[in-house]
C-alpha positions as CSV (number, residue, x, y, z in Angstrom):
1,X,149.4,231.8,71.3
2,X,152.2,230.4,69.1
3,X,154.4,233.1,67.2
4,X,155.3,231.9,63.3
5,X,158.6,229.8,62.9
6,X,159.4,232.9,60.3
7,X,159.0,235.2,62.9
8,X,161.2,233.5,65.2
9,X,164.2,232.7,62.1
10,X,163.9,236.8,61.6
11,X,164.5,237.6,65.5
12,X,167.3,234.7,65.4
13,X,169.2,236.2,62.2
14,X,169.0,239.9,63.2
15,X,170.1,239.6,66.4
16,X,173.2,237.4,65.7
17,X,174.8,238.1,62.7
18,X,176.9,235.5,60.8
19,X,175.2,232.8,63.0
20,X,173.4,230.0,60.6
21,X,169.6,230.6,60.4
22,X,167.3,228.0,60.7
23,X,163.7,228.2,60.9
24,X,163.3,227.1,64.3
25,X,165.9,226.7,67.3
26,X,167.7,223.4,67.2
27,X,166.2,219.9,69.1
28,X,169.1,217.7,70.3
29,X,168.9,214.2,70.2
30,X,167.7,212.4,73.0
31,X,170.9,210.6,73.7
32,X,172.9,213.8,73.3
33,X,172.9,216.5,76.9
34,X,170.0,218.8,77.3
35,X,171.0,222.1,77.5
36,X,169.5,224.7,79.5
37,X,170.3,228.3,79.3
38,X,171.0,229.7,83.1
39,X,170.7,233.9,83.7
40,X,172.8,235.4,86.5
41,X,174.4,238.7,87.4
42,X,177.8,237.0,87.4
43,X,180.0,240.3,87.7
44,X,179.3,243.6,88.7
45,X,177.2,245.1,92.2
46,X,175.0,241.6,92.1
47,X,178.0,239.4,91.7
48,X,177.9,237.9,95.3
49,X,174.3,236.8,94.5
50,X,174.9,235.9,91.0
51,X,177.5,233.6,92.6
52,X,175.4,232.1,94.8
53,X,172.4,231.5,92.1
54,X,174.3,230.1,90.2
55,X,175.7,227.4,92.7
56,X,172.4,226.9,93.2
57,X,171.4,226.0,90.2
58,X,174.8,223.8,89.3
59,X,174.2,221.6,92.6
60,X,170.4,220.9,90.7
61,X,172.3,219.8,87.8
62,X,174.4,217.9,89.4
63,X,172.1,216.2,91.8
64,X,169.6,215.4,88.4
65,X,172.6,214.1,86.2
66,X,173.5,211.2,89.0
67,X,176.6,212.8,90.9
68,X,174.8,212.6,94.2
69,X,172.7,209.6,94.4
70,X,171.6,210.1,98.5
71,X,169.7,212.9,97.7
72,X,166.3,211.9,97.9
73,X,164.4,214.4,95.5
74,X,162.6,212.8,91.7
75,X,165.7,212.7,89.6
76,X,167.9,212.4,92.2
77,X,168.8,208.4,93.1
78,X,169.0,208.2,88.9
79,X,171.7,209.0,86.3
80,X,170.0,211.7,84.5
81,X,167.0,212.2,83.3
82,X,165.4,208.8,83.5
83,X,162.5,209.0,81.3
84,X,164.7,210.6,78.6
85,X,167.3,207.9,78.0
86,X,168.9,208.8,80.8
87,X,170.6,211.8,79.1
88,X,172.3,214.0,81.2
89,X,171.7,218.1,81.6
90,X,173.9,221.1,80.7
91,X,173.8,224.0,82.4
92,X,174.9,227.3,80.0
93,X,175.0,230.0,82.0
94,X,175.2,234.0,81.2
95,X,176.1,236.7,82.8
96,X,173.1,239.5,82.8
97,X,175.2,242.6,84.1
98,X,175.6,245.3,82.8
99,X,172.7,247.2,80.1
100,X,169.1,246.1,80.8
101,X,169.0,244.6,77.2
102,X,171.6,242.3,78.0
103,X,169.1,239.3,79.3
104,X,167.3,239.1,75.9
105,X,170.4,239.7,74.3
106,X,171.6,236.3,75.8
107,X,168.6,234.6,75.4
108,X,168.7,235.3,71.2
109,X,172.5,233.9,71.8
110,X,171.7,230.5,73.8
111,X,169.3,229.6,71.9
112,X,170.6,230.2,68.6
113,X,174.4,229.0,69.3
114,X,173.8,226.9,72.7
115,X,171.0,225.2,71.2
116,X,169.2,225.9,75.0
117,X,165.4,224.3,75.1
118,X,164.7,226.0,78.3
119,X,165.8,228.8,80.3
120,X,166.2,229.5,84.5
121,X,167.3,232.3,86.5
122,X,167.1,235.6,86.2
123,X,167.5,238.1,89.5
124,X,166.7,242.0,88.7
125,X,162.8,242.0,87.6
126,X,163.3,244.3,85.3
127,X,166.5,241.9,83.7
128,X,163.6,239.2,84.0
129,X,160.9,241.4,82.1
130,X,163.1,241.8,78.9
131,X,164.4,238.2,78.6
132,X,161.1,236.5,79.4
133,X,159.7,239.3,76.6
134,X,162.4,237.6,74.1
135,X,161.5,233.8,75.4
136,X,157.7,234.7,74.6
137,X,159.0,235.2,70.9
138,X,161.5,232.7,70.6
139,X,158.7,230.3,72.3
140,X,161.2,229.1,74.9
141,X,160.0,227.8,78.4
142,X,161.7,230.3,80.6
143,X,161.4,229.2,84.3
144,X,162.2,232.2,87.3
145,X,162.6,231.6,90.8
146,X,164.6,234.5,91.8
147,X,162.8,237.6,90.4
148,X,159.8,239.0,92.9
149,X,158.0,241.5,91.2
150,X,154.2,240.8,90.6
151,X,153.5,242.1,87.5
152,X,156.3,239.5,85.6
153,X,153.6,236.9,85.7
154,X,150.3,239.4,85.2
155,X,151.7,240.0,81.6
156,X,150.0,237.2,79.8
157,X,153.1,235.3,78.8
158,X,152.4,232.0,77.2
159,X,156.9,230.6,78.1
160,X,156.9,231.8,81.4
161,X,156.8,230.5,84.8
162,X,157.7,231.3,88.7
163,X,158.8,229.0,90.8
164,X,159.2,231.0,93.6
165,X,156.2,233.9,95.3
166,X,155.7,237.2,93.9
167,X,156.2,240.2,96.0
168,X,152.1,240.4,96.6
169,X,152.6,236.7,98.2
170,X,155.6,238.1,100.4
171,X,153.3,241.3,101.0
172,X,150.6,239.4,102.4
173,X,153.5,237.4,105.5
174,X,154.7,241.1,105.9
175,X,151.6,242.6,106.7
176,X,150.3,239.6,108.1
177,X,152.7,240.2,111.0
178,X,151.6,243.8,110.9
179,X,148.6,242.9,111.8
180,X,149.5,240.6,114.7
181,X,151.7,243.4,116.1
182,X,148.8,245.6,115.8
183,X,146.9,243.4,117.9
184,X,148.8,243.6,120.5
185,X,149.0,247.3,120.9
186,X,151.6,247.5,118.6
187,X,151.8,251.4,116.2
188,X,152.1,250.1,112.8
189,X,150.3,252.8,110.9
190,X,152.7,254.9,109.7
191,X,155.2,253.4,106.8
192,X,157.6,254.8,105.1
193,X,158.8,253.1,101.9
194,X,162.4,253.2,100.2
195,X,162.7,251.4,96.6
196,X,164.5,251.2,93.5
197,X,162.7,253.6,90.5
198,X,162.3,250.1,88.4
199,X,160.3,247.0,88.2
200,X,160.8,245.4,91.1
201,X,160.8,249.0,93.3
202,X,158.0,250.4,91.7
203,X,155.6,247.1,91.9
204,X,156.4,246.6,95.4
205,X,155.6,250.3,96.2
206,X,152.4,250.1,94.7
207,X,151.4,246.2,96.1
208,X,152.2,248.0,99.8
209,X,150.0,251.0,98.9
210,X,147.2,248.3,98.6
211,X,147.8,246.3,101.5
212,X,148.2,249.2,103.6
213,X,144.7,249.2,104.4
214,X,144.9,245.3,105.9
215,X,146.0,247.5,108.9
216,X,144.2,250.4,108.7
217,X,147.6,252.2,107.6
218,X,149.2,255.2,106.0
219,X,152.4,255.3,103.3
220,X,153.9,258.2,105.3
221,X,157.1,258.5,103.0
222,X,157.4,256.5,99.5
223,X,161.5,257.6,98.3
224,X,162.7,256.2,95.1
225,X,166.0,255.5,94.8
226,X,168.4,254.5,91.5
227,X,169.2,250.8,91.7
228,X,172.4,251.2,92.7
229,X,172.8,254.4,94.6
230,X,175.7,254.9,97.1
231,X,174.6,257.7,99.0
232,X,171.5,257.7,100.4
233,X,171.9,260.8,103.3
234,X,168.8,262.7,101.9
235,X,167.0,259.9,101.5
236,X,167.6,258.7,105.2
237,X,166.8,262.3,105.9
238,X,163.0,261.8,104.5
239,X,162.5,258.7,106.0
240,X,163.1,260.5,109.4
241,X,161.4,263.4,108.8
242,X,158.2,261.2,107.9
243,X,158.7,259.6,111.8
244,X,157.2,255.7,110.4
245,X,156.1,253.4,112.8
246,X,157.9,250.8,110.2
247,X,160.5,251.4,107.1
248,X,159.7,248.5,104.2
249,X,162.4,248.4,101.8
250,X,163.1,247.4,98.3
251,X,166.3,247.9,97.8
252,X,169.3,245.8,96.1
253,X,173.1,245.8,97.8
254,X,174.2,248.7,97.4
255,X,171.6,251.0,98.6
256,X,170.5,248.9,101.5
257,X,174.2,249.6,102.8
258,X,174.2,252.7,101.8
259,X,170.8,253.5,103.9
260,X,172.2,251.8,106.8
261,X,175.5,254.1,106.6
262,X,173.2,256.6,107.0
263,X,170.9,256.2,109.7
264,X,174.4,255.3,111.5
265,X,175.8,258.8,110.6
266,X,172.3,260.3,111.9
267,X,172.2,258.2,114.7
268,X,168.6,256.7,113.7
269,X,167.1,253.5,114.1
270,X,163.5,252.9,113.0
271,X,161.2,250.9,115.4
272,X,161.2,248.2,112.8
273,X,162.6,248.0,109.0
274,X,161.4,244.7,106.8
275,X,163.0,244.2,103.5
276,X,161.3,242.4,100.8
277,X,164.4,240.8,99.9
278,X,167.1,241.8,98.1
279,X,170.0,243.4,99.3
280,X,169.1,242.2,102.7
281,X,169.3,238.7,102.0
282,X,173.1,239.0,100.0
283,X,175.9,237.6,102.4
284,X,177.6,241.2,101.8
285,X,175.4,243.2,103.7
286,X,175.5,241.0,106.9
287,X,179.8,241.3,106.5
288,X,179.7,245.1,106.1
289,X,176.7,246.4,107.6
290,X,177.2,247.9,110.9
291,X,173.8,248.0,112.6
292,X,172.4,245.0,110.7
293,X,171.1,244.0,114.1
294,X,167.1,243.2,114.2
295,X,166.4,243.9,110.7
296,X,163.9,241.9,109.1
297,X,163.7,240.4,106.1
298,X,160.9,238.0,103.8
299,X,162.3,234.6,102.4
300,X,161.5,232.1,100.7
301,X,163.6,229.9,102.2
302,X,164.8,229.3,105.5
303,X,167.6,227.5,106.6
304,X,165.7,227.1,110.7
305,X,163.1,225.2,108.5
306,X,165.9,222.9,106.7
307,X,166.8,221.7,109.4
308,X,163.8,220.2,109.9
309,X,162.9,218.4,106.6
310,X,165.5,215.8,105.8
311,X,165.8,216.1,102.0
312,X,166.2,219.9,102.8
313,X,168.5,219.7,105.2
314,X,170.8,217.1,102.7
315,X,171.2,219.6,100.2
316,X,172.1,222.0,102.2
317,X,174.8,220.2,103.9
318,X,176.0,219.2,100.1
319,X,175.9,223.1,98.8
320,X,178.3,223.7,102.5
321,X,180.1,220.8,101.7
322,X,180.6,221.5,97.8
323,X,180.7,226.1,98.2
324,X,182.3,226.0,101.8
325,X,179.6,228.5,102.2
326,X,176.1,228.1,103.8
327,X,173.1,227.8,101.3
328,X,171.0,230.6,101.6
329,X,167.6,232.0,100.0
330,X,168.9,232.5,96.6
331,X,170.4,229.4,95.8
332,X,167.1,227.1,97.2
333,X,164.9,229.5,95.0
334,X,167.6,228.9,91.4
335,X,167.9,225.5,92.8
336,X,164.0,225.1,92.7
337,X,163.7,226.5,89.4
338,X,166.1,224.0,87.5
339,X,165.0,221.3,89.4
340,X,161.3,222.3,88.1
341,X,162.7,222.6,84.5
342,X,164.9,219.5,84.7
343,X,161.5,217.7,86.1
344,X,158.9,218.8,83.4
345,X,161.8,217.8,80.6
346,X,161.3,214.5,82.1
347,X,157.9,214.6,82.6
348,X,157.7,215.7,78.6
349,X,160.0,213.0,77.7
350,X,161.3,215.2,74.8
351,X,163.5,218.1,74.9
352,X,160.9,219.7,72.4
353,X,160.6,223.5,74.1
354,X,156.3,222.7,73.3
355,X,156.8,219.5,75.0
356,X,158.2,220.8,78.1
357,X,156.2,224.2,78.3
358,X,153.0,221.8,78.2
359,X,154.7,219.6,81.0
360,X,155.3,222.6,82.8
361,X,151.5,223.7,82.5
362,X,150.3,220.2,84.1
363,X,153.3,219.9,86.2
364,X,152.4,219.2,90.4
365,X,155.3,218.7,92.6
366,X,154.4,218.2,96.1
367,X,156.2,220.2,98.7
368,X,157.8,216.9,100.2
369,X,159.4,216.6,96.7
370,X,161.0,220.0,97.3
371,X,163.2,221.9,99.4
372,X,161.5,224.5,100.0
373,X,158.9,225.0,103.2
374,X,155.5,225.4,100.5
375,X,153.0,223.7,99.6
376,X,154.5,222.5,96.6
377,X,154.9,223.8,92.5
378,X,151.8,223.6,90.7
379,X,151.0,226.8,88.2
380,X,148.1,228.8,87.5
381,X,146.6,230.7,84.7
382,X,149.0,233.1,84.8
383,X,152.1,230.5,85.6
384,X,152.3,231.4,88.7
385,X,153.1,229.3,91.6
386,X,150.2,228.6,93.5
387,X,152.0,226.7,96.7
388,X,155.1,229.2,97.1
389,X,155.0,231.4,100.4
390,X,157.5,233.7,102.6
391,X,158.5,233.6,105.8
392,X,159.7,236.2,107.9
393,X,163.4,236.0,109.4
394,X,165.5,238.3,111.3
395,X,169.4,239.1,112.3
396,X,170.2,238.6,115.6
397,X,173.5,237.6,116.9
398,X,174.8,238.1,113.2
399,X,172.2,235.8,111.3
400,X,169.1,235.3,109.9
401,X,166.9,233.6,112.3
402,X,163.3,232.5,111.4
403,X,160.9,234.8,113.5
404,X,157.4,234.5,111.4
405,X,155.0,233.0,111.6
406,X,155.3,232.6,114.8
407,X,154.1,228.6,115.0
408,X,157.5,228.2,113.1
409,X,159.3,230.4,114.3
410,X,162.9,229.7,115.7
411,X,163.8,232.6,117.5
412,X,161.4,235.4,119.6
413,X,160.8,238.8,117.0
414,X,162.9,241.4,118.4
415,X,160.2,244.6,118.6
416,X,161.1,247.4,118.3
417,X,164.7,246.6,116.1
418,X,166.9,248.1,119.0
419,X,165.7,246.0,121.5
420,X,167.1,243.1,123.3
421,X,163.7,241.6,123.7
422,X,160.6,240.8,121.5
């Protein structure tokens, strides 16, 4: 399992020239901070998420390291990280715009100059895939709540973990409701599918391909589009020309508002469009999209459901309080994932990266401990999280509302999209 402390000293030195070499990344003290490397498209077309990740993930850190003491979540009424002499956490955090490359690049850096012991975040899969590749042979925990694709944790990886469900677990809500739709005379058959030509696009195409049959269904149209198209006319074009009983998107900001531009200009409106995230879930579409109206979209998170669990609903009113903004899906899921890391550290008692992926490994957290609507964080074989689920939510009167499943559910499903009624 373990890679050679040569082999990691080699990756170190040739990736960072004029940096000191040692044969294995620095341990600090356990009086001094614990630093924590944190990944985030910071600037750039996934800024406005990176932003709110990254809040996310600061209001963990600052919840563990004693500033809010109300907050009733492990680590929270304490001063740091109590079974670790108290020391306190730092958060470094990296921007992952910019070339694919760039996630491992920073990864080499924090933990050869930042002295990281673990690593969170992450958005764009395939950003994920190449700087949990680099924590496998640096052998640093690297814990992800934000990136979806399935395949991340199929790889084998020894140092990685998700906190938050793969796109097969959010496949299984979508067509779940499919199926109930179905039931009640609803045509669900025919789907057209629009995603990004990378890892998280590409994935999700194919988990829909397989679950298509759950409803006796047909992929009618499967369009790939770059990552960050603009113009999406022919691609709109297709979609129409396939007539879908339902459009399932993978797409990120930029072409989710560029598709809705152009079903506006064409005058088009499927019967029903569910994103698996996304895009869809950045504050940016709901400002500038102008038919976001009855669009679905899967979560992991729902801010209905916070207002029903107390400890929940107290961190959300701190991130409003602290952002002026309203906590949304991003942020719970990089808020989940440093609280995870900052928990197993303390579980480990030792900021030893082996000491804390081993924690990590045996780690349960009970969904009461979380603030999240599952089942809790406990990992499997393949360090996946085995009580993360998706809800369904959709805009109507200019927000998200929870709509599935429907014993949850805070608001009636609009069917078809254009509707007034469900």
């Amino acid at each position: 399992m373990g890679r050679p402390a040569t082999t990691t000293a080699i990756l170190l030195c040739t990736a960072l020239l004029g940096s000191a070499c040692t044969s294995e990344p620095s341990v600090p003290a356990s009086h001094d901070p614990v630093h924590i490397g944190f990944l985030a498209p910071l600037s750039g077309p996934a800024a406005s998420v990176g932003t709110d990740i990254k809040r996310g993930a600061e209001l963990a850190v600052d919840i563990v390291n004693g500033h809010h003491p109300s907050i009733p979540l492990p680590l929270g009424p304490g001063s740091g990280l109590t079974r670790l002499h108290h020391a306190k956490i730092k958060l470094m955090a990296a921007d992952t715009s910019g070339p694919l490359a760039r996630g491992a690049d920073h990864i080499t850096r924090l933990v050869s100059t930042k002295n990281v012991v673990a690593v969170a975040g992450g958005y764009e899969s395939v950003v994920t895939k190449a700087a949990s590749a680099r924590a496998e042979e640096l052998e640093i925990p690297y814990v992800n709540g934000n990136s979806s694709a399935s395949s991340l944790t199929e790889r084998g990886l020894d140092w990685f973990f998700r906190t938050g469900p793969s796109d097969l677990s959010y496949g299984r809500v979508v067509f779940s409701l499919l199926k109930e739709r179905q039931s009640k005379g609803t045509a669900v058959k025919r789907i057209a599918v629009l995603h990004t030509d990378d890892q998280y696009g590409n994935d999700g195409s194919a988990m829909i391909k397989r679950l298509a049959s759950h409803i006796d269904g047909q992929v009618v149209a499967d369009i790939k589009v770059r990552a960050q198209s603009t113009d999406l006319s022919s691609h709109a074009q297709a979609v129409i020309a396939s007539e879908p009983d339902v459009v399932l998107t993978l797409l990120y900001t930029a072409p989710a508002l560029a598709l809705d531009a152009s079903f506006d200009r064409l005058t088009y409106r499927p019967p029903a469009l569910i994103a698996f995230g996304a895009g869809y879930t950045d504050p940016v579409f709901l400002k500038k999209s102008e038919r976001a109206e009855g669009v679905c979209s899967r979560f992991a998170w729902s801010s209905d459901l916070a207002q029903r669990n107390p400890t929940a609903k107290a961190v959300a009113d701190l991130y409003q309080q602290t952002y002026k903004a309203p906590m949304n899906d991003d942020a719970a899921r990089a808020f989940t994932a440093v609280m995870t890391v900052a928990q197993a550290i303390n579980e480990a008692r030792s900021p030893t990266p082996t000491d804390i992926r081993s924690a990590l490994v045996n780690i349960d957290i009970p969904g009461r401990d979380t603030i999240m609507p599952w089942d809790g964080v406990k990992f499997d074989d393949n360090h996946q999280n085995t009580g993360a689920r998706g809800v369904i939510e959709q805009i109507q009167d200019g927000r998200y509302r929870l709509v599935y499943p429907f014993d949850v559910a805070r608001a009636q499903l609009q069917w078809p999209m254009s509707d007034s009624g469900g």
